[in-house]
N, C-alpha and C positions, 0 to 999 in steps of 0.2 A: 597521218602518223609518221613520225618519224622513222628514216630505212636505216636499217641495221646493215653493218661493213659485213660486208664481204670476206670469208673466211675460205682460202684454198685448202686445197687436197679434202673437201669430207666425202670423200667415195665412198661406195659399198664395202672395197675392200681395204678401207684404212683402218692402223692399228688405234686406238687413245692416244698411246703413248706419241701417235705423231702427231695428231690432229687436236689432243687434248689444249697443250700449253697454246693453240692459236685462237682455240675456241674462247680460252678465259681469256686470254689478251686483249681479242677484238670486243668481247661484252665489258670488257673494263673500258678500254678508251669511248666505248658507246658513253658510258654513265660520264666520264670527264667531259666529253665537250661538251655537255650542257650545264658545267657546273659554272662555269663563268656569270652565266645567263640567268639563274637564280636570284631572285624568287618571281621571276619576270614572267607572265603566266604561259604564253608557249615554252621557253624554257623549261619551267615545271610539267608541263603534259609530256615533254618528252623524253628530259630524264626519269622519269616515274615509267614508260614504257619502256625505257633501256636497263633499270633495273629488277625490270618483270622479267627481260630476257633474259639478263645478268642472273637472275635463281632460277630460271629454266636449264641453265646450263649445267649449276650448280649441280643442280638434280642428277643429271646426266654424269656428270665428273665425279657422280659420289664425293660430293663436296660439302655434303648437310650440315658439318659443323660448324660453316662459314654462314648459312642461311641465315640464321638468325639476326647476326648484327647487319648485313644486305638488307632487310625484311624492317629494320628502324630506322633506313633511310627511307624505306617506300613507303613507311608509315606515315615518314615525317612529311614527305612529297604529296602524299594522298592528302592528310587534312589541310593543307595551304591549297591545293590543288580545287577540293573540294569546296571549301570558303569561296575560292574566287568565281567559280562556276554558279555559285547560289547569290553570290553579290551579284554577278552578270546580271541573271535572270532577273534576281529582286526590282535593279533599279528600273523607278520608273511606272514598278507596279505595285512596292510597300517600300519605299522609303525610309522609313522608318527602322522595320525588318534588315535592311539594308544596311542603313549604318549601324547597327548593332553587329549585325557582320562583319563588316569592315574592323571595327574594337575588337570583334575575336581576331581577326587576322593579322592583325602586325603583334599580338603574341605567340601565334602558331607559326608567324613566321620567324618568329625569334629559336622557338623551337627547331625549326627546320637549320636556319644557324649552326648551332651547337650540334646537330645530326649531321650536317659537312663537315665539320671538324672532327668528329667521332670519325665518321668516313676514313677522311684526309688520313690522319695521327694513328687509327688503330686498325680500321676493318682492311684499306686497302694496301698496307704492306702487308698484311697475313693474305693475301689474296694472291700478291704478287708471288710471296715465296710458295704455296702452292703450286702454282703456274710451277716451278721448275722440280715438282715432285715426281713421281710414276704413276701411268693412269695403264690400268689393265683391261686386258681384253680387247676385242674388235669392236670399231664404232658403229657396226649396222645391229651386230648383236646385240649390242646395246641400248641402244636407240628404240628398237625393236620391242625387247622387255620391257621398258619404261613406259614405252606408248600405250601398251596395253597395258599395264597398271594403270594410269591414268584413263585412260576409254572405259574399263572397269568402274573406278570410280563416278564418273561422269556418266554412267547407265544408271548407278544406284539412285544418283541426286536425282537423275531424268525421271526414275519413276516417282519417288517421291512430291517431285512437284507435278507431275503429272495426277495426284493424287490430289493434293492441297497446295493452289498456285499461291500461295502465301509467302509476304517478301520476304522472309529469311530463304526458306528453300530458292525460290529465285534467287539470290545474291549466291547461294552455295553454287548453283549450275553456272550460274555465271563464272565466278571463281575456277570451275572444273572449265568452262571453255576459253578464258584467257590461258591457263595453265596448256591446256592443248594446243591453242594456238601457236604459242612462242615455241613449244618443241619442236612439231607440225613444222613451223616456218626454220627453225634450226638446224632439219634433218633433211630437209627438201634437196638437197645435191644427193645425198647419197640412197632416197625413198621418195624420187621424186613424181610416181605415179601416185601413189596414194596421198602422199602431201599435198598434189596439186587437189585433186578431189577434195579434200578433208579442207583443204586451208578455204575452197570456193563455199564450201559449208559454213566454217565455223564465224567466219569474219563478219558477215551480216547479223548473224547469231548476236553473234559479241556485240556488236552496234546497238540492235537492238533491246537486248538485255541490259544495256550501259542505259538507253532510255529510258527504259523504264527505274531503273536504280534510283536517275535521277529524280524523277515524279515520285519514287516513296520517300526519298527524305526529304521530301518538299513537302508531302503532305504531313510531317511529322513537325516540318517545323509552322506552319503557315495557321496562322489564328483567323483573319480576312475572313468572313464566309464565303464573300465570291465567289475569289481566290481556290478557296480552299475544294469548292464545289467542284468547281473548272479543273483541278488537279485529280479531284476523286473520278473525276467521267476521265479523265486522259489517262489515268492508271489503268482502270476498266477497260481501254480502247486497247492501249500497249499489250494489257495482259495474257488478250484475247489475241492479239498478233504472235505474242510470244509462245504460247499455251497453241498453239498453231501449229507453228514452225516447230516444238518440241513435237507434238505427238504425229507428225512428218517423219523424225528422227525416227522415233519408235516405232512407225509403221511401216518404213522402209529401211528399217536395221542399219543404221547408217554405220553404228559405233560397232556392230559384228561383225559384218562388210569392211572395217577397216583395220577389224580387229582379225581377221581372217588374212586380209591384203599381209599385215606382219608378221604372219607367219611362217 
């Protein structure tokens, strides 16, 4: 995964106002240097985590206004993103499958396109003049409340799938532990005990949840019975790892414990 720049001053005792316009700075130039590099598929894997970071911060700067048009370039990064990771896999094993794929993707990439130009032209000069607005309050306090909203949230999914491991609920916890993650990893200078804990947690989490993501829309899209068989047992395998690792979480109150640490 691509490392995210280095952002000075985020102490405990720093105000937003000082720390705010370095935070958006540095997750803006994160999403540019991979823009060159588009649609070229490491390029794509990594601008797409740069701008997961880039709306984690968002969050943080009370910046939600801005989310949205952020959120239709990761849109746009995810389904090229996506194409090319299932074209990966295919070849070699449905061919066919395959180049049907490929015909999807140099229209999604075309989409993707017009999503850096939107970028370019509209979303990142409103980003920029932000950047030189007033951000209030202290950044641990902040930081602080947001994390536990989010740990909150990511309890509720946990039981939920804990209940019925069914892939939508899996993609929502998912969802809940990338979003923790890039905060986690955001806040780490100025929370850096509980971020180290949390982030040795969540990363593998994420890994593995990403795994399995990928086996159910494999199995959504794949006709083959082999194939298809072979996906259905390696879903079952993930799920069991996953459904594991989660009720771990909840056996050893991990998200209380760190929901505790923030306070």
């Amino acid at each position: 995964m691509a490392k995210a720049t280095t952002i000075r001053g985020l102490s405990a005792k720093a105000s937003m106002q000082e720390v705010g316009p370095r935070i958006l700075d540095a997750r803006l130039r994160d999403v540019q240097q991979y823009e060159p590099g588009l649609p070229e598929m490491d390029a794509v894997h990594d601008a797409r985590v740069a701008v997961r970071r880039l709306r984690a911060a968002l969050r943080l700067l009370r910046l939600g206004a801005l989310d949205a048009p952020v959120k239709k370039l990761q849109d746009a990064l995810g389904a090229v993103r996506d194409l090319q990771l299932q074209i990966e896999w295919l070849t070699g094993r449905d061919d066919a499958l395959a180049a049907r794929r490929k015909a999807l993707l140099a229209r999604v990439e075309a989409r993707l396109v017009h999503a850096v130009g939107a970028w370019r032209l509209q979303t990142l000069p409103r980003l920029l003049e932000a950047g030189t607005g007033t951000f209030k309050g202290e950044f641990a306090d902040k930081t602080r409340k947001l994390l536990r909203k989010r740990l909150d949230r990511f309890e509720e999914r946990l039981d939920l799938v804990l209940e019925r491991p069914a892939a939508a609920a899996m993609h929502a916890v998912r969802r809940s532990v990338k979003q923790l993650r890039y905060l986690f990893e955001l806040v780490q200078p100025a929370l850096p005990l509980v971020s180290k804990s949390m982030l040795a947690e969540l990363t593998p989490l994420q890994e593995a949840l990403g795994e399995l993501r990928d086996v159910d829309v494999r199995v959504e899209l794949l006709r083959d019975p082999a194939l298809l068989r072979a996906q259905r047992e390696d879903r079952e395998r993930l799920a069991k790892i996953v459904t594991t690792a989660l009720a771990r979480w909840k056996k050893q109150k991990l998200a209380p414990r760190a929901r505790r640490a923030l306070s």
